[in-house]
Biotite code that builds the C-alpha atoms (Angstrom):
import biotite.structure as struc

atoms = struc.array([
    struc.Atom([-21.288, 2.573, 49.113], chain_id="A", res_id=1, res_name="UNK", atom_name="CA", element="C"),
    struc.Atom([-18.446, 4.039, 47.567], chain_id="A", res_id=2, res_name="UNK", atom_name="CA", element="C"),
    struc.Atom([-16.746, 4.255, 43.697], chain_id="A", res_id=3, res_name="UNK", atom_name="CA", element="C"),
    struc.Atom([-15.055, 1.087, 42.602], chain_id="A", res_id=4, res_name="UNK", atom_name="CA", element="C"),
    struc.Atom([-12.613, 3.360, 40.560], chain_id="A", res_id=5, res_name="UNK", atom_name="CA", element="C"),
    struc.Atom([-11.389, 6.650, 41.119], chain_id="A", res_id=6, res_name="UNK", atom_name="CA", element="C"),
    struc.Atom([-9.092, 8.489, 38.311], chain_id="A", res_id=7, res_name="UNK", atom_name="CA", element="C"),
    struc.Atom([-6.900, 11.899, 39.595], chain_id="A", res_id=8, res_name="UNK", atom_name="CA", element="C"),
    struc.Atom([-6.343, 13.992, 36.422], chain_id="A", res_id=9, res_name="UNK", atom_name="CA", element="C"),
    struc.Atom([-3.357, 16.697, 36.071], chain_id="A", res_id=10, res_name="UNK", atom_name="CA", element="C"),
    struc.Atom([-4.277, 19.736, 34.622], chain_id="A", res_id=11, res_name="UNK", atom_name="CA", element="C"),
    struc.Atom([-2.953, 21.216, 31.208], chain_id="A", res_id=12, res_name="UNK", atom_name="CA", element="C"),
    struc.Atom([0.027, 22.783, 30.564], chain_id="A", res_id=13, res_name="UNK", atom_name="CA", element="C"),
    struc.Atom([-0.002, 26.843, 31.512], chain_id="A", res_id=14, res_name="UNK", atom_name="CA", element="C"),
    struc.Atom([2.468, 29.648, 30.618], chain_id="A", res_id=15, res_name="UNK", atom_name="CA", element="C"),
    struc.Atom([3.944, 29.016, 34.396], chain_id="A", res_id=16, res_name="UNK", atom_name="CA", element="C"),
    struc.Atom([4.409, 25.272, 33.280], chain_id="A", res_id=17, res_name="UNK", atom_name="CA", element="C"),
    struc.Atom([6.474, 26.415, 29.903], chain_id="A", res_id=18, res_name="UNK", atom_name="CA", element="C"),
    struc.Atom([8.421, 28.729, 32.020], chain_id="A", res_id=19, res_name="UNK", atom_name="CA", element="C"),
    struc.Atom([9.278, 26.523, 35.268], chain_id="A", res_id=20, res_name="UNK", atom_name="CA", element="C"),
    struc.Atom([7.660, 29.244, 37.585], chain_id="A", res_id=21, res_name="UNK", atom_name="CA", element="C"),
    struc.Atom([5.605, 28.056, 40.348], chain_id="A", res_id=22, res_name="UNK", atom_name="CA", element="C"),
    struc.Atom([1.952, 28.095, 40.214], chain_id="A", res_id=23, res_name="UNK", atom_name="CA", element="C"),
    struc.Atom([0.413, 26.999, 43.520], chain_id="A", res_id=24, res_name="UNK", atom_name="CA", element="C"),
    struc.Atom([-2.883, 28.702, 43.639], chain_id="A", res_id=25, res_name="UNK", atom_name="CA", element="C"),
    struc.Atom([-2.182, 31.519, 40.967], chain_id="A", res_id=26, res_name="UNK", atom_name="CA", element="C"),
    struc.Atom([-5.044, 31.031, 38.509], chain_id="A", res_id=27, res_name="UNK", atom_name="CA", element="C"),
    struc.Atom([-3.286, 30.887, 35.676], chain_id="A", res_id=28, res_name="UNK", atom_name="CA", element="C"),
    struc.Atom([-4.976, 29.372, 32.167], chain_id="A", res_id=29, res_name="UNK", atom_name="CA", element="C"),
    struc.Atom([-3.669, 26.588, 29.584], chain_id="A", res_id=30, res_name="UNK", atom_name="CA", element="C"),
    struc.Atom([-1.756, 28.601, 26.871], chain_id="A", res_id=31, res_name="UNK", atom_name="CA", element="C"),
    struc.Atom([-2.239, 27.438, 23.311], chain_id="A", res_id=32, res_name="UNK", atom_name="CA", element="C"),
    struc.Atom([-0.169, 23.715, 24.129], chain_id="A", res_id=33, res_name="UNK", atom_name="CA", element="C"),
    struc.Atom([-2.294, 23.274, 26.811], chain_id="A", res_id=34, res_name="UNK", atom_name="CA", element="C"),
    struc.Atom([-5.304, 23.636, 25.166], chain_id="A", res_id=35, res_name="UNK", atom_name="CA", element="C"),
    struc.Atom([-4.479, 21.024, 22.399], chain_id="A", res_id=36, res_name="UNK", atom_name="CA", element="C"),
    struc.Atom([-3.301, 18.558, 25.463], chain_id="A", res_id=37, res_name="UNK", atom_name="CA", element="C"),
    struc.Atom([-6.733, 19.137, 27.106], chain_id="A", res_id=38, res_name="UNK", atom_name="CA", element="C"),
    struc.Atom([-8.754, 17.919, 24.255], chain_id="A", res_id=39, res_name="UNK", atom_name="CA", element="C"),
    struc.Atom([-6.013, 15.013, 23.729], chain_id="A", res_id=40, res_name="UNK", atom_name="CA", element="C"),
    struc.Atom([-5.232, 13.705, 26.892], chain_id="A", res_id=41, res_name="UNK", atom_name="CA", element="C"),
    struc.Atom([-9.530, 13.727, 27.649], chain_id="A", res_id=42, res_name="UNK", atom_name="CA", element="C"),
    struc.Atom([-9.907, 11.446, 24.715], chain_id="A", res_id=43, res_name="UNK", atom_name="CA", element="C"),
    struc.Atom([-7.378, 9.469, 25.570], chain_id="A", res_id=44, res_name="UNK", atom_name="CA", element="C"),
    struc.Atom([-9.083, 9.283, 29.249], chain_id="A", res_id=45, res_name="UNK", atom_name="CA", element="C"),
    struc.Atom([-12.238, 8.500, 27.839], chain_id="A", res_id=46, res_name="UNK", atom_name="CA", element="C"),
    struc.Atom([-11.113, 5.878, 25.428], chain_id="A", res_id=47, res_name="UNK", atom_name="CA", element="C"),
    struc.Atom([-10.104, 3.702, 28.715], chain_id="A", res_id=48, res_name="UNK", atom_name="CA", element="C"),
    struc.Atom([-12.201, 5.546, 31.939], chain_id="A", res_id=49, res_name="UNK", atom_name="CA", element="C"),
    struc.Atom([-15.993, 6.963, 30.890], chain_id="A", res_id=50, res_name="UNK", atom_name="CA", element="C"),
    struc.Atom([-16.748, 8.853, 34.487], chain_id="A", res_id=51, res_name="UNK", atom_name="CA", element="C"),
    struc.Atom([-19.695, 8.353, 36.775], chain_id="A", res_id=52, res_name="UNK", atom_name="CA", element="C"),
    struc.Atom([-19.008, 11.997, 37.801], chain_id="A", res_id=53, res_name="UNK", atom_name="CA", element="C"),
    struc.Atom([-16.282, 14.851, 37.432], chain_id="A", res_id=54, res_name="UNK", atom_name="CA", element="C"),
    struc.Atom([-15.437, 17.228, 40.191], chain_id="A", res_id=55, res_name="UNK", atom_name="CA", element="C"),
    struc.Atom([-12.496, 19.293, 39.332], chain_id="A", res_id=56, res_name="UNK", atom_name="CA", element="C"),
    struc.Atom([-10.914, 21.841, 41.526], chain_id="A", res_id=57, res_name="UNK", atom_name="CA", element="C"),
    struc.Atom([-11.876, 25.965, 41.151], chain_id="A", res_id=58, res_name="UNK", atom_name="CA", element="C"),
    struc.Atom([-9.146, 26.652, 39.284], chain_id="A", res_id=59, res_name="UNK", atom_name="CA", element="C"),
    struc.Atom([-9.129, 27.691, 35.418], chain_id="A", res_id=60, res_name="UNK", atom_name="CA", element="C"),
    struc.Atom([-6.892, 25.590, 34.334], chain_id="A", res_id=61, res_name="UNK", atom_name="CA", element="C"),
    struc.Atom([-7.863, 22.459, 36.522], chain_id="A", res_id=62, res_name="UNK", atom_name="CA", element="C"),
    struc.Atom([-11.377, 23.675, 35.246], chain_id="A", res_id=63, res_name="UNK", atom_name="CA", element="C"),
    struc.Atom([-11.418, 23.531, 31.637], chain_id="A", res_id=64, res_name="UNK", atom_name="CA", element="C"),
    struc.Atom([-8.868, 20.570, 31.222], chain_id="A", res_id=65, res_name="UNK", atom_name="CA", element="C"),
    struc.Atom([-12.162, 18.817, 33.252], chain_id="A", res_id=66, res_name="UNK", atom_name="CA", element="C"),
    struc.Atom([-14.184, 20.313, 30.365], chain_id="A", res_id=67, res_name="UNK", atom_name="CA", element="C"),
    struc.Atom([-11.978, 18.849, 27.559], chain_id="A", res_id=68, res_name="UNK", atom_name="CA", element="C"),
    struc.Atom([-12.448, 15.301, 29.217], chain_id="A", res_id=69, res_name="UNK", atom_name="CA", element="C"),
    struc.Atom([-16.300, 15.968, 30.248], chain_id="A", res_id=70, res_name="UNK", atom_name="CA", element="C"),
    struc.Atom([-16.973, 17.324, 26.339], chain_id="A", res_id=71, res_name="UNK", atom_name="CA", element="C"),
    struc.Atom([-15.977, 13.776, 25.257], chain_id="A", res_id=72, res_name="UNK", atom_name="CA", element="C"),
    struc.Atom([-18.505, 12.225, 27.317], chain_id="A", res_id=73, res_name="UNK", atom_name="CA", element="C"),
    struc.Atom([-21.328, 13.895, 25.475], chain_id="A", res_id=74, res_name="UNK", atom_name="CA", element="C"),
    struc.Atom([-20.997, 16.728, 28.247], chain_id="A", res_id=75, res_name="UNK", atom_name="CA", element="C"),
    struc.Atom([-21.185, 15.230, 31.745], chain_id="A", res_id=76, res_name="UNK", atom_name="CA", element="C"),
    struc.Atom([-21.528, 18.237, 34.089], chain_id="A", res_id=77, res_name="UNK", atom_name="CA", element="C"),
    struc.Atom([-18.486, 19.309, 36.050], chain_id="A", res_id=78, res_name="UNK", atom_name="CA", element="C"),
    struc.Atom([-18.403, 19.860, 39.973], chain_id="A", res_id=79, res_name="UNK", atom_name="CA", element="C"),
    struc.Atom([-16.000, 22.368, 41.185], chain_id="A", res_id=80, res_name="UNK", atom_name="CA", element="C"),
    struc.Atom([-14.051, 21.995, 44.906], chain_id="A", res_id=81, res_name="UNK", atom_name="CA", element="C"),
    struc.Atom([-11.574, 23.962, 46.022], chain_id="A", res_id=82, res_name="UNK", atom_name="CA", element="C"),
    struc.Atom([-10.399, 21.507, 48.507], chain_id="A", res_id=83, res_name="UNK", atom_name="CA", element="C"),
    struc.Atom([-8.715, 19.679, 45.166], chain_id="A", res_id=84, res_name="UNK", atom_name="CA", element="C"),
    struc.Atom([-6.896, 22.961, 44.683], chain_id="A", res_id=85, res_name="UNK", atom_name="CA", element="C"),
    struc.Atom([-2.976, 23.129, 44.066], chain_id="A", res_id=86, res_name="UNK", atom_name="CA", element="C"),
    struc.Atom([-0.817, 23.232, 47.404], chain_id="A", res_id=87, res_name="UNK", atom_name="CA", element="C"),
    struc.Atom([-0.251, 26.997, 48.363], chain_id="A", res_id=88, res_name="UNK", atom_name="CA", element="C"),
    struc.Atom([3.053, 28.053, 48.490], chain_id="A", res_id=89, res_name="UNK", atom_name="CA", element="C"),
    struc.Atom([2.853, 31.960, 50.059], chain_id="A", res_id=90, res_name="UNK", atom_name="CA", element="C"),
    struc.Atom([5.688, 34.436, 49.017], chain_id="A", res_id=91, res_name="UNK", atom_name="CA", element="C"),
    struc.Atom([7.226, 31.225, 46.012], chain_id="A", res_id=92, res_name="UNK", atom_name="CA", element="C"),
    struc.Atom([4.266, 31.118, 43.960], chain_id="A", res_id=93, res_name="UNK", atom_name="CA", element="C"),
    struc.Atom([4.834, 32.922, 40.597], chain_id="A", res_id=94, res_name="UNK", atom_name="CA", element="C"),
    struc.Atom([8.671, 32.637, 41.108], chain_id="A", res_id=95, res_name="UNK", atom_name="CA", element="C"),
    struc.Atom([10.757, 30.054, 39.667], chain_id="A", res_id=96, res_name="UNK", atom_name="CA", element="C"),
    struc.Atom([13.763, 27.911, 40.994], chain_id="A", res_id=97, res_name="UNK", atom_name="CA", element="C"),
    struc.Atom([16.434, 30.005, 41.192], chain_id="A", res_id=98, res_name="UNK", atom_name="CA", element="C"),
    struc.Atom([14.520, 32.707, 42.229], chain_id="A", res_id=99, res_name="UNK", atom_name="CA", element="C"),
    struc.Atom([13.427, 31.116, 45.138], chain_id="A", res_id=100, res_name="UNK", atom_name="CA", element="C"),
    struc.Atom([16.935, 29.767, 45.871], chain_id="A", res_id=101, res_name="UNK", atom_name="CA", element="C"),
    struc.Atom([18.316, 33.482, 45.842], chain_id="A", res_id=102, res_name="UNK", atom_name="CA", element="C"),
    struc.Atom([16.186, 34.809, 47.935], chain_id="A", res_id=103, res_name="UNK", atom_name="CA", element="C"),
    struc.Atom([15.458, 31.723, 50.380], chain_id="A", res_id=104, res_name="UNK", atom_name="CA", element="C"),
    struc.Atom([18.661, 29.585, 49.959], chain_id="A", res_id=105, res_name="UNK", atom_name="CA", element="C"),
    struc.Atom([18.033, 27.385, 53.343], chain_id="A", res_id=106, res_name="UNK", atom_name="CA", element="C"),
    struc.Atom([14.247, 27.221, 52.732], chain_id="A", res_id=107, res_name="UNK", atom_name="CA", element="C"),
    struc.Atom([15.023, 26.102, 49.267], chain_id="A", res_id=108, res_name="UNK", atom_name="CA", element="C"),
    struc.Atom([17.615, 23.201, 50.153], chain_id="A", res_id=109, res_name="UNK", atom_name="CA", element="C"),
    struc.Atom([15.284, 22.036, 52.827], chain_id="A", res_id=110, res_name="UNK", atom_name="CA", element="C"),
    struc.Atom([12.168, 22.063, 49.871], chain_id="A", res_id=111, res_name="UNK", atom_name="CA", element="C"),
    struc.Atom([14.345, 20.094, 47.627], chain_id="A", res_id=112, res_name="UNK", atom_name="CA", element="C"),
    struc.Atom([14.955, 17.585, 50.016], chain_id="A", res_id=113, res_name="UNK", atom_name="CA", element="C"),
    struc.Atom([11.091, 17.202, 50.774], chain_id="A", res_id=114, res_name="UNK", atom_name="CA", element="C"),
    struc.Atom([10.704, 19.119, 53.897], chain_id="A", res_id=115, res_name="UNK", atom_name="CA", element="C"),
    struc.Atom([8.005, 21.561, 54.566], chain_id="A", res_id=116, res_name="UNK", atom_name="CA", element="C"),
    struc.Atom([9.563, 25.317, 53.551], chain_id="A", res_id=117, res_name="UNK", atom_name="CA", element="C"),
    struc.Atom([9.119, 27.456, 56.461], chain_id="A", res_id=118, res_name="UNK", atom_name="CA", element="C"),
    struc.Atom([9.095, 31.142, 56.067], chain_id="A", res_id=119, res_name="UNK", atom_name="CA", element="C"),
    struc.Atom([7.338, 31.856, 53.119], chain_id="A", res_id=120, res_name="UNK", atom_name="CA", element="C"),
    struc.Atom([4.025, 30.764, 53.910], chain_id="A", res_id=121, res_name="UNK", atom_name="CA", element="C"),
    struc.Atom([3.434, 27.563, 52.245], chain_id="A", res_id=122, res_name="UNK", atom_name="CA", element="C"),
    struc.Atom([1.206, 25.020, 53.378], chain_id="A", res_id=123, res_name="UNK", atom_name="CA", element="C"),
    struc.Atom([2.232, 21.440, 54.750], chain_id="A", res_id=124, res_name="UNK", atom_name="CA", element="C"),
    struc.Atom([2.399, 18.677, 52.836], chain_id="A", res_id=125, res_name="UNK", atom_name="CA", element="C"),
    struc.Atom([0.455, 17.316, 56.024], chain_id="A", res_id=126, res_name="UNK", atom_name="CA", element="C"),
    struc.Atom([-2.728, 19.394, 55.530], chain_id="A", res_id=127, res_name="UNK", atom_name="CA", element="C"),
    struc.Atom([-2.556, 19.337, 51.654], chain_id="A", res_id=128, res_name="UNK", atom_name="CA", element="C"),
    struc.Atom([-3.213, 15.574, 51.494], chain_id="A", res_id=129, res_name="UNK", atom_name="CA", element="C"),
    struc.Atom([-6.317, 16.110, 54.455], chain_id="A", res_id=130, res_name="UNK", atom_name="CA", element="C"),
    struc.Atom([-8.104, 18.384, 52.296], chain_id="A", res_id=131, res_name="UNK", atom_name="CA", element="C"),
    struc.Atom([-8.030, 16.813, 48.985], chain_id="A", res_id=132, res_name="UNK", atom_name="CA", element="C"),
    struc.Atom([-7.963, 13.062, 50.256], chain_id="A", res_id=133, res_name="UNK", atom_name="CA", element="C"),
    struc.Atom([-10.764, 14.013, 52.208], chain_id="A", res_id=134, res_name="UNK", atom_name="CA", element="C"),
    struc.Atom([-12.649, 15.784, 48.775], chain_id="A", res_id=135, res_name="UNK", atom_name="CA", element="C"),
    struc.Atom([-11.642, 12.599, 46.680], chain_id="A", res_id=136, res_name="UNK", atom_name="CA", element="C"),
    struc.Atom([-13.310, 9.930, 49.726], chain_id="A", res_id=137, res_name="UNK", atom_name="CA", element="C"),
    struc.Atom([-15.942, 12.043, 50.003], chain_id="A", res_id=138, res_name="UNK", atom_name="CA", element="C"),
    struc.Atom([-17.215, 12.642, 46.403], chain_id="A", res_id=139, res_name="UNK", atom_name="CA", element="C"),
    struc.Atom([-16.435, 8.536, 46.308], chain_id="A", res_id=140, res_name="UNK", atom_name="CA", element="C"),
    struc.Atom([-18.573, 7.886, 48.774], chain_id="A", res_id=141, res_name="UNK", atom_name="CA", element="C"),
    struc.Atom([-21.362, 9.327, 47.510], chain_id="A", res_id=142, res_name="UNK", atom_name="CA", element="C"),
    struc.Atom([-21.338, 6.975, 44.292], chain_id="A", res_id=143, res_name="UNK", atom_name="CA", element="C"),
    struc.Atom([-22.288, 3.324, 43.569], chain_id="A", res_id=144, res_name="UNK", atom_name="CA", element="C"),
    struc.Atom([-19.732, 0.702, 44.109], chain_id="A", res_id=145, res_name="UNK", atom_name="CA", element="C"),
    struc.Atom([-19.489, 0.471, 39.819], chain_id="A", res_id=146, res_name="UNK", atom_name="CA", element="C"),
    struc.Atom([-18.986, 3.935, 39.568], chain_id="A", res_id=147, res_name="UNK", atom_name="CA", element="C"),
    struc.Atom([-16.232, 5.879, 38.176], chain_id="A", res_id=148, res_name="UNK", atom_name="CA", element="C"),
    struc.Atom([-14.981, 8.860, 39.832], chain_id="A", res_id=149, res_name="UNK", atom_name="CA", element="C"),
    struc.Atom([-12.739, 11.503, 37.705], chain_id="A", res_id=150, res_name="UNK", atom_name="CA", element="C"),
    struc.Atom([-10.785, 14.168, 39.776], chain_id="A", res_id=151, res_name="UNK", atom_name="CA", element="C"),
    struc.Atom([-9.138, 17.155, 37.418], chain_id="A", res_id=152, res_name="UNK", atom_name="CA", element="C"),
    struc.Atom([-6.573, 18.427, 40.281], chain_id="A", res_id=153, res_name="UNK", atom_name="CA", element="C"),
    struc.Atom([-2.853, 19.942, 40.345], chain_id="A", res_id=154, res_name="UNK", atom_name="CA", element="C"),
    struc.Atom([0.738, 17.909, 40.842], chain_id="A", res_id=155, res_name="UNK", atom_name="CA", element="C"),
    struc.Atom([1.655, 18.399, 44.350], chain_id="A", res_id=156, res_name="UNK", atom_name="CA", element="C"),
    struc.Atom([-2.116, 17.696, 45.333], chain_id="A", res_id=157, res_name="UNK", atom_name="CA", element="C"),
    struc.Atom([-2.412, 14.837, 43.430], chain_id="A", res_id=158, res_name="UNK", atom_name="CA", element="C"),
    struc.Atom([0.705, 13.232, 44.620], chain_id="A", res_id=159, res_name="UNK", atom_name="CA", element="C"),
    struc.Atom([-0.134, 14.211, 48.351], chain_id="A", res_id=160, res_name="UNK", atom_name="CA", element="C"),
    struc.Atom([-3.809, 12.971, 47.922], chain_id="A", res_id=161, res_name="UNK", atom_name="CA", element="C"),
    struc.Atom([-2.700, 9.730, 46.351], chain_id="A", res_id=162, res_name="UNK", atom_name="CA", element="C"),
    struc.Atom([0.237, 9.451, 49.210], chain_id="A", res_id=163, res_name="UNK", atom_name="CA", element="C"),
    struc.Atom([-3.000, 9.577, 52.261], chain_id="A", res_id=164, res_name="UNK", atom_name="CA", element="C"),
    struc.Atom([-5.328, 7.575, 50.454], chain_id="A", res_id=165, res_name="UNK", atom_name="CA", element="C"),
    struc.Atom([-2.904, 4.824, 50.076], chain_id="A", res_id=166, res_name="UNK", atom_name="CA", element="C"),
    struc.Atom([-2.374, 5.454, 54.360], chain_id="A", res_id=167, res_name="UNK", atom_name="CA", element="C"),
    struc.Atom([1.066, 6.853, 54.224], chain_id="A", res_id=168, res_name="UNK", atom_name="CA", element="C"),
    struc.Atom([2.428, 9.631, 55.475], chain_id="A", res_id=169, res_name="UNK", atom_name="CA", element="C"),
    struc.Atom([2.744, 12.735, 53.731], chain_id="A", res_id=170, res_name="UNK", atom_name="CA", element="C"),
    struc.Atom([4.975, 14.549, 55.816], chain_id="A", res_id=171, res_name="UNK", atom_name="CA", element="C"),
    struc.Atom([7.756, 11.602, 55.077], chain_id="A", res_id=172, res_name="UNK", atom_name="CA", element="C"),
    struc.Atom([6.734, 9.882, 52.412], chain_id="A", res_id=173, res_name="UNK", atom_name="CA", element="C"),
    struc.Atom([7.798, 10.758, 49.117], chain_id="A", res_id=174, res_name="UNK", atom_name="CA", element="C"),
    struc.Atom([7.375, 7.501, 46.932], chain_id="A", res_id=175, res_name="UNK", atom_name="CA", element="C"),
    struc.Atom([5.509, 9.379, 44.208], chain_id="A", res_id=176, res_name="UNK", atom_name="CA", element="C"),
    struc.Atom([6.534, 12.533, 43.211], chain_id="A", res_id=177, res_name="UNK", atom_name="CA", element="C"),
    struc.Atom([5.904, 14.997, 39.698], chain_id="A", res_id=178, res_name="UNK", atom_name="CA", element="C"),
    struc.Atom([3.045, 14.235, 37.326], chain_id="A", res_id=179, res_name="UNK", atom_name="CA", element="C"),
    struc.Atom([3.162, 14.872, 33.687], chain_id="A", res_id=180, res_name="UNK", atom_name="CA", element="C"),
    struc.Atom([0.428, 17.260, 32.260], chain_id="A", res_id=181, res_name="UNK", atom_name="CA", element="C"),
    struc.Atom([-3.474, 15.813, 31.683], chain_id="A", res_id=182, res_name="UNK", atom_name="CA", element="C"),
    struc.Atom([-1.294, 12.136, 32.921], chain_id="A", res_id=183, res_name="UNK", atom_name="CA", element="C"),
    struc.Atom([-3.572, 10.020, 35.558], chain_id="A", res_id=184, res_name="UNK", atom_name="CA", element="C"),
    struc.Atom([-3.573, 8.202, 38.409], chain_id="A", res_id=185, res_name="UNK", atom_name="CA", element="C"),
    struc.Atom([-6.217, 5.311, 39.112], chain_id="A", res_id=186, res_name="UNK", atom_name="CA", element="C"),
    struc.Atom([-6.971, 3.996, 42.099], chain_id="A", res_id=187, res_name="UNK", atom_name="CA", element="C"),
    struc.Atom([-9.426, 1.002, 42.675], chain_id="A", res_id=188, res_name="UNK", atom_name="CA", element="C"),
    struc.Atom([-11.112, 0.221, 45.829], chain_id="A", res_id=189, res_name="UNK", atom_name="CA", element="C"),
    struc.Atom([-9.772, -2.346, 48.126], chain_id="A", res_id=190, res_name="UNK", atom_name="CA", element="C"),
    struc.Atom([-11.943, -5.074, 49.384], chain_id="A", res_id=191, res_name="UNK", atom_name="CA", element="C"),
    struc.Atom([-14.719, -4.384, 52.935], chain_id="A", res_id=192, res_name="UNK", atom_name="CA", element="C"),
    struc.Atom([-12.050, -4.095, 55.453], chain_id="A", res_id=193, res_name="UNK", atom_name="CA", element="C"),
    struc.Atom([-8.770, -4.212, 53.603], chain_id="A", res_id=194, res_name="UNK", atom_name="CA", element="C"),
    struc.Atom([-6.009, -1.481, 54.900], chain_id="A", res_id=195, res_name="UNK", atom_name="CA", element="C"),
    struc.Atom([-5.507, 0.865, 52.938], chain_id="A", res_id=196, res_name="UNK", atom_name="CA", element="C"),
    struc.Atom([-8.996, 1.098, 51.448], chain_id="A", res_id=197, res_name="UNK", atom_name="CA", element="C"),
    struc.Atom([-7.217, 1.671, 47.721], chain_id="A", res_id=198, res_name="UNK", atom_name="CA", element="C"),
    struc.Atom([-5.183, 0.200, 45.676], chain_id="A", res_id=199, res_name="UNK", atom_name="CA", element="C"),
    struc.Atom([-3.026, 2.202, 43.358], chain_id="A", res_id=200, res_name="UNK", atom_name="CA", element="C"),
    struc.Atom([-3.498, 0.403, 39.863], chain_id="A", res_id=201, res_name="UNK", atom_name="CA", element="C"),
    struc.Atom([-1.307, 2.809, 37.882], chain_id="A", res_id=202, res_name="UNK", atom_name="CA", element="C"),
    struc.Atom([0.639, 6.506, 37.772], chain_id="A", res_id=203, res_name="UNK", atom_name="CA", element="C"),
    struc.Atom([1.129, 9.267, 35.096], chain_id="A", res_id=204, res_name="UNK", atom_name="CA", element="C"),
    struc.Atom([-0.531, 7.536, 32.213], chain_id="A", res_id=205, res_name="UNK", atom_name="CA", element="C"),
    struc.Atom([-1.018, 9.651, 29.589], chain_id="A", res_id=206, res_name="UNK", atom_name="CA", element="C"),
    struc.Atom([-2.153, 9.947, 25.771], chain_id="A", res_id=207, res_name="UNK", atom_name="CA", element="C"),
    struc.Atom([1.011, 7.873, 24.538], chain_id="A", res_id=208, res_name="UNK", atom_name="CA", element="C"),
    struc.Atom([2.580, 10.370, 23.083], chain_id="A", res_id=209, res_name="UNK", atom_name="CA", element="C"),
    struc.Atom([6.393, 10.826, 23.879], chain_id="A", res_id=210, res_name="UNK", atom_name="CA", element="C"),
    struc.Atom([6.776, 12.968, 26.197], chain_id="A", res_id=211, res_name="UNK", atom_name="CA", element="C"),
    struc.Atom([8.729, 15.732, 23.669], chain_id="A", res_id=212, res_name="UNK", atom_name="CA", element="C"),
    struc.Atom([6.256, 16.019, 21.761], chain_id="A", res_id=213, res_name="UNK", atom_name="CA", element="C"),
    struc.Atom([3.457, 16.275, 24.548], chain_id="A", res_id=214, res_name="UNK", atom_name="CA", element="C"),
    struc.Atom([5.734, 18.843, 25.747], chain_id="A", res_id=215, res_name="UNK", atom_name="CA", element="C"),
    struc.Atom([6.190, 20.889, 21.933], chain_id="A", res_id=216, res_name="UNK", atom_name="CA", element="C"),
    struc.Atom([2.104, 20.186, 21.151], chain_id="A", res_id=217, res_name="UNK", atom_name="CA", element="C"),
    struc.Atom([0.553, 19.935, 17.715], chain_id="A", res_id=218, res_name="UNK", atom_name="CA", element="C"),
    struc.Atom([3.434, 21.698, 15.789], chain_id="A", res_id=219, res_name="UNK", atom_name="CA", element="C"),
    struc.Atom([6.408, 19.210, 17.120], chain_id="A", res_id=220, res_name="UNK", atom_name="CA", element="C"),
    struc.Atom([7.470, 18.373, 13.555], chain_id="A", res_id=221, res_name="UNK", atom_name="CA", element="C"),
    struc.Atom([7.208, 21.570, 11.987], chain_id="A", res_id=222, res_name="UNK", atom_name="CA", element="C"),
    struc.Atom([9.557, 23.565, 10.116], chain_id="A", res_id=223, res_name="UNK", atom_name="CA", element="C"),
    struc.Atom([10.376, 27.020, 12.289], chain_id="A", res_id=224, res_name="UNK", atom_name="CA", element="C"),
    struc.Atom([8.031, 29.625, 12.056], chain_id="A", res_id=225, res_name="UNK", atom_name="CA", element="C"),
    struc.Atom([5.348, 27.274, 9.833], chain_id="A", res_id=226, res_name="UNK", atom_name="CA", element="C"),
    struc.Atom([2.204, 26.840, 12.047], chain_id="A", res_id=227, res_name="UNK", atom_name="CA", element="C"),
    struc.Atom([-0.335, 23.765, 11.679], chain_id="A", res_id=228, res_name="UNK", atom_name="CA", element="C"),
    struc.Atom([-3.786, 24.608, 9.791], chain_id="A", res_id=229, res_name="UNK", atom_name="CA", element="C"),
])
């Protein structure tokens, strides 16, 4: 018995998103644009995937973007793991590119190209997909093969979890990379005894909107300084 379908969920934008600064497991919340792409990107969710059951990682803003969605659903509850928390990145998080790059310049170059940074106390790409492939399969497992499973996670995790559920390898692998904010992933279950045991149906769907605007939130097309009522 496991999920026929199984949706991973970015989280909503944050002040750290705005700003380029690395997040990892800093709980940081959705600023205002985040909120609005919460309750847009849910709908938008719901309007095509109507969840058997949302578990979300601990995080705030993982957290309440699961809300948004769950709120649409007439307020499915929410289960929390912190396996489907963001990838920890030690001494980087909170610090943005060229921050890191001044004060780690090998580490950096070596990131950039997809290696695992040393020195700074960020986990492996390795162990990141193990945890939360390992959340997603189990909280799939324990559903009816009909059943839709939503996942509210982070980027990196995402990526990594999607990477080791499709059986590649996460260490080398780097076929899908960066997620858009409250964007998807689906996944549908393979057939008994099909390698890998998922399919990937489709990556970083969103509301529609273009991606500007997604970016800018509900006042895009305002004058400066006027504010939306």
């Amino acid at each position: 018995m496991t999920a026929g379908t199984v949706v991973l969920l970015r989280h909503a934008r944050t002040a750290y998103n705005a700003s380029l600064r690395l997040q990892g497991q800093i709980d940081i919340p959705l600023d205002e644009v985040g909120r609005w792409q919460a309750t847009e990107g849910g709908a938008a969710l719901a309007s095509s995937h109507r969840a058997t059951r949302v578990v979300s990682s601990d995080l705030g803003r993982a957290l309440d973007t699961a809300a948004a969605y769950a709120d649409v659903l007439g307020g499915v509850p929410v289960t929390t793991d912190a396996r489907l928390r963001e990838r920890a990145f030690g001494e980087w998080e909170g610090l943005t590119g060229e921050e890191i790059s001044a004060g780690w310049p090998e580490e950096y170059v070596a990131w950039r190209r997809g290696a695992d940074p040393v020195g700074a106390g960020a986990e492996t790409k390795t162990a990141v997909a193990a945890r939360t492939a390992a959340a997603v399969q189990e909280h799939a497992d324990d559903l009816p093969d009909d059943a839709t499973l939503v996942v509210v996670s982070h980027g990196a995790a995402i990526s990594l979890a999607v990477t080791a559920l499709l059986g590649l390898d996460a260490a080398t692998w780097r076929g899908l990379v960066g997620m858009h904010n409250v964007h998807w992933s689906h996944l549908h279950r393979a057939g008994e005894g099909a390698v890998p045991a998922w399919r990937l149906v489709a990556h970083n769907v969103g509301a529609g909107y273009p991606l500007d605007q997604w970016q800018a939130g509900p006042d895009w097309n305002l004058e400066p300084g006027a504010k939306s009522v």
